[in-house]
Each structure stands twice: as C-alpha cells, then as structure tokens.
RORO-972709 format. One line per 3 residues: their letters; for each residue x, y, z of C-alpha. Coordinates in nm, 4 decimals. Layout:
<recs>
A = X/Y/Z | ...
</recs>
This chain:
<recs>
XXX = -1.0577/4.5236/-1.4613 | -1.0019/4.8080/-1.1787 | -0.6678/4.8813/-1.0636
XXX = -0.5551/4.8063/-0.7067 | -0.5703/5.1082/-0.4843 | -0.2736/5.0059/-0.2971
XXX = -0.2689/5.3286/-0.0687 | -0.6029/5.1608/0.0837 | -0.6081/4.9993/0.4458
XXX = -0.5379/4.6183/0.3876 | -0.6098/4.3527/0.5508 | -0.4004/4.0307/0.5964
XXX = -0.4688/3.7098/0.3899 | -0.2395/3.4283/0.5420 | -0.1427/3.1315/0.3107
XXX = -0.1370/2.8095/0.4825 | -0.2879/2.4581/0.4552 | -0.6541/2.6159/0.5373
XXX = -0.8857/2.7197/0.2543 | -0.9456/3.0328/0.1159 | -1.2345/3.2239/-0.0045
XXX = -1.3456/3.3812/-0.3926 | -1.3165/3.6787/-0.1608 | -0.9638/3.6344/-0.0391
XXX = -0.8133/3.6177/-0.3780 | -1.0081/3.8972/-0.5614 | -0.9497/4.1386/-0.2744
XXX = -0.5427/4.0448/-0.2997 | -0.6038/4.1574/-0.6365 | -0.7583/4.4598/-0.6170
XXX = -0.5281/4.5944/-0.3551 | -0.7702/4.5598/-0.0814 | -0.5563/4.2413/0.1619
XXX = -0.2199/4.1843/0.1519 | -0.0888/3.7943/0.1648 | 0.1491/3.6830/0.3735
XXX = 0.3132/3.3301/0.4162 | 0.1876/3.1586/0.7445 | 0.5384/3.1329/0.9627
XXX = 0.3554/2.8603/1.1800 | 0.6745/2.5984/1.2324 | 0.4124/2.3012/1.2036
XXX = 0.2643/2.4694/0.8246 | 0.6544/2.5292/0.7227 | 0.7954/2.1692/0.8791
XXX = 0.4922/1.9882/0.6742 | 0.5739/2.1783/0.3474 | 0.9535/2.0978/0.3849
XXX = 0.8468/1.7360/0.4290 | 0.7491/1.6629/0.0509 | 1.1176/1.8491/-0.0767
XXX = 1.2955/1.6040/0.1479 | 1.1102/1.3356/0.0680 | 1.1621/1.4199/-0.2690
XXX = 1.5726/1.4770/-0.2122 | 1.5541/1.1469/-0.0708 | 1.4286/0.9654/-0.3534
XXX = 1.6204/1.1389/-0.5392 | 1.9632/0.9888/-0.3597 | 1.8264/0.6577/-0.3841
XXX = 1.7972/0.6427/-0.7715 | 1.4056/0.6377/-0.7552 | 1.2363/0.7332/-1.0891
XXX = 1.0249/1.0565/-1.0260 | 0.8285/1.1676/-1.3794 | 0.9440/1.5080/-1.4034
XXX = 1.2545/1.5117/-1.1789 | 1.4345/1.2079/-1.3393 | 1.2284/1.1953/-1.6487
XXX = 1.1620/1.4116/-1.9327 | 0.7819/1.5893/-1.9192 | 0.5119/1.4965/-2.1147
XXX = 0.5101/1.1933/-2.2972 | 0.8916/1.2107/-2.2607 | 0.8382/1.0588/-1.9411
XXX = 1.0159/0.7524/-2.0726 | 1.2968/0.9086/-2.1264 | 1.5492/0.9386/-1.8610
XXX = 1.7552/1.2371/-1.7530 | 2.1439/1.1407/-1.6549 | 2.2029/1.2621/-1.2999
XXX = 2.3658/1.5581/-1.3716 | 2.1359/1.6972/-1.5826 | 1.8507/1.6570/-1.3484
XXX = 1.9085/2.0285/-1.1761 | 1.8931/2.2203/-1.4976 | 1.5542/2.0506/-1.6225
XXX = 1.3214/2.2727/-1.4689 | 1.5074/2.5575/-1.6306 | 1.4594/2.4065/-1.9359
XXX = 1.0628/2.3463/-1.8673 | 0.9568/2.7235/-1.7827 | 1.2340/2.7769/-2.1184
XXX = 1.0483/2.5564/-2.3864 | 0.7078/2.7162/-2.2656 | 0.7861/3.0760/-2.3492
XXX = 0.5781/3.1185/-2.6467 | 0.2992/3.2749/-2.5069 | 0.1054/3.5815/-2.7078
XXX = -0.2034/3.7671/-2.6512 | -0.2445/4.0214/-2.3961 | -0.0696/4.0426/-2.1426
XXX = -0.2789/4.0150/-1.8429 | -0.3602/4.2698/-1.6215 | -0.1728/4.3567/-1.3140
XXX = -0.4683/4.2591/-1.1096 | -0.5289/3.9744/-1.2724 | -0.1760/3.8552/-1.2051
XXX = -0.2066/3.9057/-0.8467 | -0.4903/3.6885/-0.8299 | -0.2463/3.4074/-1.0092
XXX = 0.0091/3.4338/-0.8013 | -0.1754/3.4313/-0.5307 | -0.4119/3.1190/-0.6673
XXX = -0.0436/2.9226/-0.7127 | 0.0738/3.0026/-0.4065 | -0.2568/2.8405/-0.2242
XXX = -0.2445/2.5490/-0.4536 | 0.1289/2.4570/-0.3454 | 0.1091/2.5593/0.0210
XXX = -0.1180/2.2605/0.0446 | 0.1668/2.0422/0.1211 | 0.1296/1.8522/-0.1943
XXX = 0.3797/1.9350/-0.4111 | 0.6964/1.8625/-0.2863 | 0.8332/2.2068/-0.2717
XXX = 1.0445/2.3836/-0.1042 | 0.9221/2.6968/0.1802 | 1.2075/2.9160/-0.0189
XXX = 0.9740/2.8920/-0.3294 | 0.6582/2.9452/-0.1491 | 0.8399/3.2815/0.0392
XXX = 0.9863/3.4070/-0.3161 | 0.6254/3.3735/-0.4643 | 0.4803/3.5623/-0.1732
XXX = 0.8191/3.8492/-0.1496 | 0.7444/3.9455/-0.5263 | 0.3564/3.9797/-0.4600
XXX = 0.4582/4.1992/-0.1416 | 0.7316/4.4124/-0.3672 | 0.4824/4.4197/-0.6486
XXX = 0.6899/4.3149/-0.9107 | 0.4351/4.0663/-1.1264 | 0.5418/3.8720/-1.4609
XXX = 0.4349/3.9260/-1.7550 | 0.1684/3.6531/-1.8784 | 0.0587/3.6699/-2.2268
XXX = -0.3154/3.5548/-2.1840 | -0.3061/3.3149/-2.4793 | -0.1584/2.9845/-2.5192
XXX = -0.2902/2.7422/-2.2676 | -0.4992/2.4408/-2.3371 | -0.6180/2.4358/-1.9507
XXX = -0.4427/2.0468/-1.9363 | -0.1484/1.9877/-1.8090 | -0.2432/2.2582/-1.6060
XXX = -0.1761/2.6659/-1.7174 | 0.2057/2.5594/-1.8313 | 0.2766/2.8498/-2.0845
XXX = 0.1240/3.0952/-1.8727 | 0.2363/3.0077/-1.5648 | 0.6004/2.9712/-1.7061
XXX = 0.6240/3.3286/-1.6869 | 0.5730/3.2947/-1.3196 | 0.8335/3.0607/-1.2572
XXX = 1.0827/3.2465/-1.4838 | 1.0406/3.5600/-1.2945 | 1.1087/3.3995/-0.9696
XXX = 1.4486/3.2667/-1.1238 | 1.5434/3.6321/-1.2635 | 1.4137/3.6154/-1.6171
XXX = 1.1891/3.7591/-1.8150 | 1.0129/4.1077/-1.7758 | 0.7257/4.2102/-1.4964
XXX = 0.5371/4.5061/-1.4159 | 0.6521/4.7162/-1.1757 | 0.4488/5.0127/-1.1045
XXX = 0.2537/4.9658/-1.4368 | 0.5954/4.9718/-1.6239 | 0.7441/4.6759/-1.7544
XXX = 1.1033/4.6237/-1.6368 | 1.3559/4.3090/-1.6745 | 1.2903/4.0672/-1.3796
XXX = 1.6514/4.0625/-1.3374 | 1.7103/4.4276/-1.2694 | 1.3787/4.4717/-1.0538
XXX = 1.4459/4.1498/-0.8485 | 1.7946/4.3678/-0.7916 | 1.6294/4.6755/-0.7189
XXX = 1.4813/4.5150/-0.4337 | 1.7084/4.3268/-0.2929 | 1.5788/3.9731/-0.3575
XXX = 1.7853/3.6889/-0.4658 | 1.6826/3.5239/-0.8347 | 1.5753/3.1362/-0.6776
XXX = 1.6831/2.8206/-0.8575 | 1.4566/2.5899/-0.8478 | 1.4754/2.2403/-0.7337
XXX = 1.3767/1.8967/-0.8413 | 0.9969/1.9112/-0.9392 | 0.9661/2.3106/-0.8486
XXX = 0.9331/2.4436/-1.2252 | 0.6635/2.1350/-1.2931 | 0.4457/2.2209/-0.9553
XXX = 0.4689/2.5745/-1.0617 | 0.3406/2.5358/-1.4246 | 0.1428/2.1903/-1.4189
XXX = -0.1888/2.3371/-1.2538 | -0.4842/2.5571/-1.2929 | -0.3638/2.8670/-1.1425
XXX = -0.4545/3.1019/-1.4304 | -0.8148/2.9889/-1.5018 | -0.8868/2.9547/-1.1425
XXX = -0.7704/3.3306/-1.0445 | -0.9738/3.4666/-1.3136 | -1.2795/3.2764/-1.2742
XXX = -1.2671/3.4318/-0.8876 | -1.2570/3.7945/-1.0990 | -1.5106/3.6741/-1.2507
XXX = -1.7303/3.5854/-0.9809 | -1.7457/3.8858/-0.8079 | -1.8494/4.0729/-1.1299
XXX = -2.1168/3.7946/-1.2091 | -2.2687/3.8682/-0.8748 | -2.2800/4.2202/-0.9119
XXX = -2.4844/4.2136/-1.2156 | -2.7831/3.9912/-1.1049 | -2.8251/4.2612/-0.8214
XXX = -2.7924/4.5888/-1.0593 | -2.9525/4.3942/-1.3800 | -3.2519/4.3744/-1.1025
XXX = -3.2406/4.7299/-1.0135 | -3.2504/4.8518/-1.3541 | -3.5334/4.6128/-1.3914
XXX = -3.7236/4.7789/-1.1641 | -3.6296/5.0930/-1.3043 | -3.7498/5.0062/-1.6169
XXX = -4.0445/4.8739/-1.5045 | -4.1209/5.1863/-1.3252 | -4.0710/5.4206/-1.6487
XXX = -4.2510/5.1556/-1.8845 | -4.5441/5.2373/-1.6265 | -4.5619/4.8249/-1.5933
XXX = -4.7662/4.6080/-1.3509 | -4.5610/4.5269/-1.0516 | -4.7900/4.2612/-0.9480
XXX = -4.6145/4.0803/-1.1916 | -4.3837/4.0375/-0.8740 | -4.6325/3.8840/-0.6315
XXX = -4.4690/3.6537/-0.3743 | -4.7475/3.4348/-0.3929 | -4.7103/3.3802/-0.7764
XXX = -4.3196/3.2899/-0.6867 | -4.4136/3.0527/-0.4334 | -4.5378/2.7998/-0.6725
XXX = -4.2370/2.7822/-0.8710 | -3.9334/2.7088/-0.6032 | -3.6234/2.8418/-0.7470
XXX = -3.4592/2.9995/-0.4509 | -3.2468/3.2339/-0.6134 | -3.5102/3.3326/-0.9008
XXX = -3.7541/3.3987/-0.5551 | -3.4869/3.6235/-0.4181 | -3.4693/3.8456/-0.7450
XXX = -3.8495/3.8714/-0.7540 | -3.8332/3.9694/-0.3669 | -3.5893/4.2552/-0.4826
XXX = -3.7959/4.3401/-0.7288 | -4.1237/4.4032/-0.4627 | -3.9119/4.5813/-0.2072
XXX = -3.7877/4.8447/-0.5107 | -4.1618/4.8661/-0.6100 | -4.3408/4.8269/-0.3060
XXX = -4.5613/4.5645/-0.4020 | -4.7643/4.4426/-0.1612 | -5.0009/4.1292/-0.1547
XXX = -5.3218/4.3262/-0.2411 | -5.3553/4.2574/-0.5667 | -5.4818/4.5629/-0.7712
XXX = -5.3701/4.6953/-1.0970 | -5.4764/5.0382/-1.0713 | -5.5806/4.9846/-1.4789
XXX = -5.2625/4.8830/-1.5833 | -5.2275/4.6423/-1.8733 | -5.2904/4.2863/-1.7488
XXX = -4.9750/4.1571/-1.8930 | -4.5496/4.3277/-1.9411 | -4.3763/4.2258/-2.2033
XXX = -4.1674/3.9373/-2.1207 | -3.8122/4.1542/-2.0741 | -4.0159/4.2796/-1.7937
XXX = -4.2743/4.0455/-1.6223 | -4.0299/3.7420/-1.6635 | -3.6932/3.9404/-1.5317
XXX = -3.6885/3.7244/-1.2685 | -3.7179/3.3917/-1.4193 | -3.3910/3.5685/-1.6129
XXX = -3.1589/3.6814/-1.3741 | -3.2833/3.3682/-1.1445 | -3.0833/3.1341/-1.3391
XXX = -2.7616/3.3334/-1.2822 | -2.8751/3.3568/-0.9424 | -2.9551/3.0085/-0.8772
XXX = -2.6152/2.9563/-1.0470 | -2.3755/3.1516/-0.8059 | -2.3454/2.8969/-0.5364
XXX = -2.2303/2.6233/-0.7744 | -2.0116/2.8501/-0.9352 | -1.8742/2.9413/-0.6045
XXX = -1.8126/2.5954/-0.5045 | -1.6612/2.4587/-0.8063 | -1.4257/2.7208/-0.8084
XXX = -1.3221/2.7621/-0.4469 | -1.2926/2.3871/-0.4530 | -1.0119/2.4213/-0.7130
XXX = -0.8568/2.7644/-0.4996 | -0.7969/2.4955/-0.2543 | -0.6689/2.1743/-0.4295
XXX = -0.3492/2.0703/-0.5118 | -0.3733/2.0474/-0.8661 | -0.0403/1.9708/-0.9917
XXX = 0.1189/1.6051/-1.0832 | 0.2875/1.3773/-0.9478 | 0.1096/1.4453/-0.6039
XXX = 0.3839/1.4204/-0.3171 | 0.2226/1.2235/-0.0106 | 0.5624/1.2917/0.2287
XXX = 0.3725/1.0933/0.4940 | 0.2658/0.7973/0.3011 | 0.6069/0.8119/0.1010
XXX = 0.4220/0.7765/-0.2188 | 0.4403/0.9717/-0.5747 | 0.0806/0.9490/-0.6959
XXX = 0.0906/1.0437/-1.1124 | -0.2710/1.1478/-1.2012 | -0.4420/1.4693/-1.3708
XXX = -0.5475/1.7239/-1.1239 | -0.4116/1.9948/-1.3482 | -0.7544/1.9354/-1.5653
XXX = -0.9211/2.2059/-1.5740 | -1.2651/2.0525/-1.6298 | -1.4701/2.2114/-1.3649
XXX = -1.3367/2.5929/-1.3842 | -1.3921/2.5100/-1.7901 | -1.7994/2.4138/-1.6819
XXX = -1.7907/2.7185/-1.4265 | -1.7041/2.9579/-1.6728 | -1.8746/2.8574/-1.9929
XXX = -2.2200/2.8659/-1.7466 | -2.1289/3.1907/-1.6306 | -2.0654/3.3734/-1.9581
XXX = -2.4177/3.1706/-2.0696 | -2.5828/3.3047/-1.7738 | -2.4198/3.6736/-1.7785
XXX = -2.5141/3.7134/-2.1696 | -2.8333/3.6113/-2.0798 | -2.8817/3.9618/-1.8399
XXX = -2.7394/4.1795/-2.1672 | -2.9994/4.0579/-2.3634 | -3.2488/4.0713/-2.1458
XXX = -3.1186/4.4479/-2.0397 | -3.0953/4.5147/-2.4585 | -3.4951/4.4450/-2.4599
XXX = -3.5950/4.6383/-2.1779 | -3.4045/4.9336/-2.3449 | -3.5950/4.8761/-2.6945
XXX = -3.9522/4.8869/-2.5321 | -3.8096/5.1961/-2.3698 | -3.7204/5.3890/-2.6599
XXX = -3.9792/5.2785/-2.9369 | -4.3172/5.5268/-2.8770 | -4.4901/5.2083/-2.9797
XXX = -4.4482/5.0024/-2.6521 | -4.2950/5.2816/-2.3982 | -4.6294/5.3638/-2.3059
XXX = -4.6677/5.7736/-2.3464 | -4.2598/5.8144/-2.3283 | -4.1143/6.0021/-2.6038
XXX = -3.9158/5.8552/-2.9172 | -3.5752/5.7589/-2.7819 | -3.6299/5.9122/-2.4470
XXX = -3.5047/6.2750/-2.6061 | -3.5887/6.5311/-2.3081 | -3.6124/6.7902/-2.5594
XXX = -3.9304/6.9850/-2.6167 | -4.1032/7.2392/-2.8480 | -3.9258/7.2999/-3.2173
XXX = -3.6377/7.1569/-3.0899 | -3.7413/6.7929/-3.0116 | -3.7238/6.8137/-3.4161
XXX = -3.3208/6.7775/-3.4209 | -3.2956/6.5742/-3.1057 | -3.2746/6.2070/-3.1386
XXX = -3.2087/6.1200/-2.7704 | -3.0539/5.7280/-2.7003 | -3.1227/5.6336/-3.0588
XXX = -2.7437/5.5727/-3.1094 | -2.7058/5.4402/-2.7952 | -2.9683/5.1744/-2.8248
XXX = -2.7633/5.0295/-3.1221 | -2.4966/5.0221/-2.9557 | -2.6262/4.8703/-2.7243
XXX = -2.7407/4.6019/-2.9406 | -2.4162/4.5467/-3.1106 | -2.2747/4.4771/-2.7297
XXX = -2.5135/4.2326/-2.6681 | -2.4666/4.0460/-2.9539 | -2.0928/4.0305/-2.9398
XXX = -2.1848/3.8592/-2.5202 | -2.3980/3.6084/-2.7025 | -2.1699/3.5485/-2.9973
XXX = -1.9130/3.4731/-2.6767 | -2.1164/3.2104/-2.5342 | -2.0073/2.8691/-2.7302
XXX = -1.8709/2.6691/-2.4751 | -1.4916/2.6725/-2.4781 | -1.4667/2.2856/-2.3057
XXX = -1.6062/2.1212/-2.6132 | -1.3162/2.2040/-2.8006 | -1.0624/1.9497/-2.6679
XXX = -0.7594/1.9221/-2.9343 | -0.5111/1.6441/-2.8934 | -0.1945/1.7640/-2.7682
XXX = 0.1934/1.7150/-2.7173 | 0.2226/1.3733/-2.8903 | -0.1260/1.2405/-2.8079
XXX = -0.0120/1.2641/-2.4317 | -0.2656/1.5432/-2.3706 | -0.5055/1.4220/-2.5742
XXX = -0.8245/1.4999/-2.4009 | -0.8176/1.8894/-2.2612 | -1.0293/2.1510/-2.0522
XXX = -0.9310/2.4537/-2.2450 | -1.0808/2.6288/-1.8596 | -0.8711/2.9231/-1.9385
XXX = -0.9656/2.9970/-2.3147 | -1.3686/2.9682/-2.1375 | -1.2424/3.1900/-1.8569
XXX = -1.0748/3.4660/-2.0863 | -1.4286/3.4553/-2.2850 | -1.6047/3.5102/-1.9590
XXX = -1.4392/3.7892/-1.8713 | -1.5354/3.9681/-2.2448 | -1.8747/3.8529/-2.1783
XXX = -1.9061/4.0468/-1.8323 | -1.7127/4.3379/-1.9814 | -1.9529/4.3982/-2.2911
XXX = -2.2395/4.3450/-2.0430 | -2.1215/4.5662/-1.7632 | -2.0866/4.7939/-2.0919
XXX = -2.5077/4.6997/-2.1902 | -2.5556/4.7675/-1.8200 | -2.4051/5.1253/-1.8203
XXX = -2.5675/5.1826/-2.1389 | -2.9149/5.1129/-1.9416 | -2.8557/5.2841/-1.6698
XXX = -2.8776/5.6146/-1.8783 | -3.1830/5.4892/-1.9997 | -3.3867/5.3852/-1.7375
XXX = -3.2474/5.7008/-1.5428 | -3.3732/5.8921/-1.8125 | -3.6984/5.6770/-1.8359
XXX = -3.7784/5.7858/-1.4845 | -3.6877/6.1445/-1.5111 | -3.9743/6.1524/-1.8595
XXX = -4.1995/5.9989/-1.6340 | -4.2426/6.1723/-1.3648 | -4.1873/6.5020/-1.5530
XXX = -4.4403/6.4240/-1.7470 | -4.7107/6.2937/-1.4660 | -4.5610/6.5068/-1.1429
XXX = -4.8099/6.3491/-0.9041 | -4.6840/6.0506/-0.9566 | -4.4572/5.8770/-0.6675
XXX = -4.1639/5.6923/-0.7377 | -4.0873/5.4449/-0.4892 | -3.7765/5.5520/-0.2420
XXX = -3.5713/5.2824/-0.3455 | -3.5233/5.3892/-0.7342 | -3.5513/5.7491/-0.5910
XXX = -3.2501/5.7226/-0.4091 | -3.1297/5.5408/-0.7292 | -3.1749/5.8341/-0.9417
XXX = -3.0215/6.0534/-0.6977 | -2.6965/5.8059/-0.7100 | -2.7148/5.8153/-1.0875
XXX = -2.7643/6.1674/-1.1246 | -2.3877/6.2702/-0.9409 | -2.2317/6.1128/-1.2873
XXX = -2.5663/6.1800/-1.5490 | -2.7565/6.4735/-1.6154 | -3.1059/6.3866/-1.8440
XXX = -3.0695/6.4323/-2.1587 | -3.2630/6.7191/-2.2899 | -3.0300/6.8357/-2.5881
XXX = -2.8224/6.5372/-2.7789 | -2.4528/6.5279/-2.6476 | -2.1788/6.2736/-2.5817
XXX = -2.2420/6.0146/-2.3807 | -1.9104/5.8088/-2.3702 | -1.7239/5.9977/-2.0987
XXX = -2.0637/5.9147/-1.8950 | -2.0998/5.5637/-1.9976 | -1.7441/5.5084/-1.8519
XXX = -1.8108/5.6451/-1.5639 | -2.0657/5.4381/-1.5169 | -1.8513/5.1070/-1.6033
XXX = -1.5997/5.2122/-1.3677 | -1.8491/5.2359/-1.0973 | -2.0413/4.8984/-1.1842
XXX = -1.6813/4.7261/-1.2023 | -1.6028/4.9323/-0.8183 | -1.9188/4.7810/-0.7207
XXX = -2.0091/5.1562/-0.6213 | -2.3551/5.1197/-0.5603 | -2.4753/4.9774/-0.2652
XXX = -2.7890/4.7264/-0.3990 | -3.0406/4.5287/-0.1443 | -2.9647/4.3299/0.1896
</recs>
C-alpha cells in the first residue's frame, strides 16, 4: 500500500448524512483529501438527537442492550446504574487481543474515515463530541494501532475497531509520523482532550463493518487498475508473440454481450489498430488462449467492478451498528447490520477475479519465453548475442517466479465467507468473516500487481526482440508510447543482471497508478 503524500494539494471530503464515494475514502487515505466534519447546525442538531434520546431513556429506567445490559449474549444481564458509564470502557478493554499486522497507516485512515461515515448517519445515538474527536485525530494524524487479525466480520469489526475507540479515550499506542507513540502522550502533544465515552459510544464504535469496508475501497481502486494494465500488457504481448489481432474484431464481440468483456476487447483494437477489414497478413489462424481469449478474462473482472462498487459503497453509507437509534420515531431497533455478508461476497469475487488476471498474465509470459511457441523470439527473451548468448539466460528466473506468485493468488482464492464459526456463546453463531476475505484480497492484488511488474519486463522486452529483430516492422503508437514509459525505469536486457530494484519500481508505479491507460 503507498504512503500518503501529505505535502500534496488536498481537497476537502465533508462528513455528513450524504453518501460518499470508493473515491472519497481511498483518496483520504492516500493523502490526497482531507475530511472534515460538516458544521451544518441542521447535520449536528440531528446527530445530537439520537444521544438525547438515548440520555432520556436512560433517566426513565428503559432497558437499552448495550447501555443497560451486558453485550453479547449477556444482554440478559443487567448493569446497576452506576456501573452503566464505565461499560463501554470495559467493551473496547475485553477486545484488546488483537495480533497480526498492524495495519498500515493508510489503511487506517480509510477506517477511520469509513466509521466516521457510518455514525454520522444519524443512527447511532452518538454524540457530535465523538464524531469531532474521530475527525481531530485523522486531521493531527495520530492513527491507532489495529492489529489486522482477530475479527470474525459479525458483530461488526469489534477487536479491531477497539483500538479505535481506545485511542480516542487516551489509550493504547498510534502512529504518529510512522512512529508508534502512546495515545496518551500524542493526544497531549496536541492538545486534544482523551473523550469518555457515553452510553452506547464504545458499542457504535466497535459493532460495525468499518475495517472490511475501508479496505475493500483499497481494494477497489487497485482491482480497477489491473483490468486496464493486465489489457495493455495483453496487447503487448500480443504484439511480441507476433499474434492475430483480429482475434479482437468488434463484430466477433458483438455476438456475445458482456459489456465490460466488449470494453476490454475495444482496448485491445485501439492498442493494435485493428480495424474491421479482416485480413491476417499470414498469421496463424488461431492465439493461444492466454492471448485470443484475454478478453473473455479480464471481462469478468470488468463486468464485476460495478457490483463490487455498489455493494461496497452501499455499506460506506449504512449505519451498520446495533441497536439502531430512530431519535424521531423514539424507537431502539436490535438487528444485525454489523454482518458483514456483502463486503465478505465483494471481496472473495474480487480476489477470484484478480487471480484470475495473474494467471492469465503467468501464461502469456510462458509462450513468451519458451522458443517453442514465441514465434522466432529467443529462449527467455535474453538480448544477448554472439558467444555470449551462451551464459545469458535472460527472464528464465523471473518466469518462475513469476509462477510461484501466481500460484500463491490462486492458493488465496477459497472464499473466506464459507467459513462461519459459532461464536461468543452461540450468540454469534452464524458470521461473515468480510474482513479475513478482505485481508486475502489485498495479498491477492499484491502478488498480482507483483505478476504484473514481472510482465511488464517481459513484454517490454518482447517488443524491443521484435522489432530489433524485424526493423521494418511498425509497432502501433499506443504500445510505442508504452515502451517509451517503461523504458524511464527498464533498460532491455542484453546481459543477465538484477532485476528486483526494477521490478519494484515497477510495483510502486502500478500501485501509484502511474501510467495513464485508455479513455
């Protein structure tokens, strides 16, 4: 994940009871927006509404699950009066048995700034002073640190997300300035006041889908990425594999009406510069299917995106914590919105869908380097020549690595969400486990962004052998301008060297989203 470049121009992303976009919370993370707390009197009177509806019930002797009741299936037992302020200390407490690693500092952002959306819904029955401490720690940067590991994804992100609420309170440790500090010195340090929560505030901070939700928006981005570069190094590869880019026709997509496998293949002429004459020129009647059926590949992903999108900017803007406080109707409604059943589908699609394009990628780059099937390239694309092509081996080593990336993306792609365990005393006996599928999503992309660098080289190199070796031959602008991109960071590779400074490089500009690919 790329760091925030915080000395960047920012724009503003205001939390209020409107919905946000994937967009919104990835660019909070990266650096690139700032968020802000709307200070519209109506927004702040409505959110203040649920926390004195709440107080009121409260002074009545109403029975509130999690206020006047223990959590879980404690809920039948009942917490004396005077105890009832110092139980959501003890529910951020019990749930600070997280491990793993911690997550990153962008990938915090994006949580505090998914909880924050969640509870300025109006739903929660909150107070604005939590809402504005969320928002001052995100503007001081001073994030907690959340061990990645230990959440179920129902009820809700609770170990996780106890690190948030323990770090508004004083406790605990958070980065600040990618060094971890004690919350209670750097909340000092900047001159803001450890909160104490009220009534309810510790369960609507904890009981939702915060951390699954933020990274399946870091996801996202990265997912949509790669269907445009996986078809650029398609093309790429098609080019150096000397292949038959009729295999592209938009009359042959017509008949088959996925719209986002269509827009791949329509990618895939404009690189190539297919046109609807159909002649072959001699080439070989039928690609391999890495090549010819690219499209029908990367199409699922792409026909994927939008539902991805939805499901999880639907979640982005729901308030998915329990009870639900309806202040107007005067009602606590106890159901299960902290499931995290749809981010769960989201993500174990997308890391299905992503492996899929590392795979595919992993075959292009085996027809590319075997002399059997690269069609007049040399063995392992080595640029060397004469008595020295003897002790050059070219991308043989990085073809297996290659291969031992892919295969750790498929071996990824079980679906987290089948694995509901019971939980807490049967009371959580049917879970999402959305965050366990959205950690696994985010390997997936990484070891694929890694396949991706990996052909890059390649099919840079692929190109460079090809029209070295047939100099009248025209490359189309497109993957011209391509190589030219490609060469600032890789030089062909005539005599074997290292190529892992290069191949990082490379990730760091696929995860920047450097390269600027079709309309």
């Amino acid at each position: 994940m790329q760091q925030a470049d915080l000395n960047q121009p920012q724009r503003t992303v205001e939390f209020d009871r409107n919905r946000l976009t994937i967009e919104d919370i990835a660019d909070i993370a990266a650096g690139r927006a700032r968020g802000v707390l709307s200070s519209d009197p109506a927004f702040r009177a409505a959110i203040a509404k649920g926390a004195d509806f709440l107080d009121r019930l409260l002074r009545e002797d109403g029975t509130i699950y999690g206020v006047t009741t223990g959590y879980g299936d404690s809920c039948t037992v009942a917490v004396p009066p005077e105890l009832v302020g110092e139980l959501p200390h003890h529910l951020y407490t019990y749930h600070g048995c997280g491990l793993g690693e911690y997550l990153t500092e962008a990938q915090t952002r994006a949580v505090m700034a998914t909880r924050l959306q969640s509870l300025a819904k109006g739903f929660s029955g909150v107070s604005v002073e939590l809402l504005e401490q969320i928002a001052r720690l995100l503007d001081a940067g001073l994030l907690p640190l959340i061990p990645s590991e230990g959440s179920v994804g129902a009820s809700g992100d609770l170990t996780p997300l106890s690190y948030l609420a323990a770090v508004l309170c004083g406790e605990r440790e958070v980065w600040r300035d990618g060094v971890q500090v004690p919350a209670a010195d750097a909340l000092r340090d900047a001159g803001i006041t450890p909160l104490r929560l009220r009534p309810k505030e510790g369960l609507a901070i904890m009981n939702g889908t915060a951390v699954m939700t933020a990274l399946a928006c870091l996801a996202f981005e990265r997912a949509e990425y790669l269907t445009r570069l996986c078809t650029r190094i398609t093309a790429m590869a098609s080019f150096a594999l000397d292949g038959n880019a009729h295999h592209f026709d938009e009359t042959l997509f017509s008949v088959k009406p996925h719209e986002g496998m269509q827009g791949v293949a329509a990618w895939l002429r404009e690189d190539l510069h297919v046109g609807r004459q159909l002649d072959r020129n001699g080439k070989r009647l039928q690609d391999r299917y890495s090549i010819r059926c690219a499209p029908h590949v990367i199409g699922v992903l792409a026909d994927a995106l939008p539902f991805f999108r939805s499901s999880i900017e639907n979640e982005l803007n729901s308030a998915n914590d329990n009870p639900i406080i309806d202040a107007e109707g005067e009602r606590v409604l106890h159901g299960g919105h902290f499931y995290g059943g749809h981010i769960a589908f989201a993500m174990d699609g997308m890391k299905n869908t992503v492996a899929n394009l590392a795979d595919l990628m992993d075959r292009q780059m085996a027809l590319l380097v075997d002399s059997r099937y690269n069609h007049g390239l040399p063995a392992n694309l080595s640029g060397a020549e004469g008595t020295r092509a003897a002790i050059n081996h070219g991308l043989k080593a990085l073809q297996i690595s290659s291969s031992a990336w892919t295969a750790e993306a498929l071996k990824n792609t079980m679906p987290a969400s089948v694995f509901s365990r019971s939980t807490e005393c049967h009371n959580q006996d049917k879970v999402s486990m959305g965050t366990i599928a959205a950690r696994d999503c985010l390997r997936v992309l990484e070891l694929t962004e890694q396949v991706a660098a990996a052909l890059l080289v390649s099919v840079r190199q692929g190109v460079w052998l090809r029209l070295r070796s047939n100099p009248a031959l025209e490359a189309p602008a497109a993957l011209l301008q391509m190589m030219e991109a490609l060469g600032e960071d890789v030089a062909p590779v005539v005599e074997d060297r290292r190529l892992e400074p290069e191949l990082r490089v490379l990730i760091a500009h696929i995860r920047a989203r450097r390269w600027s690919l079709y309309a």
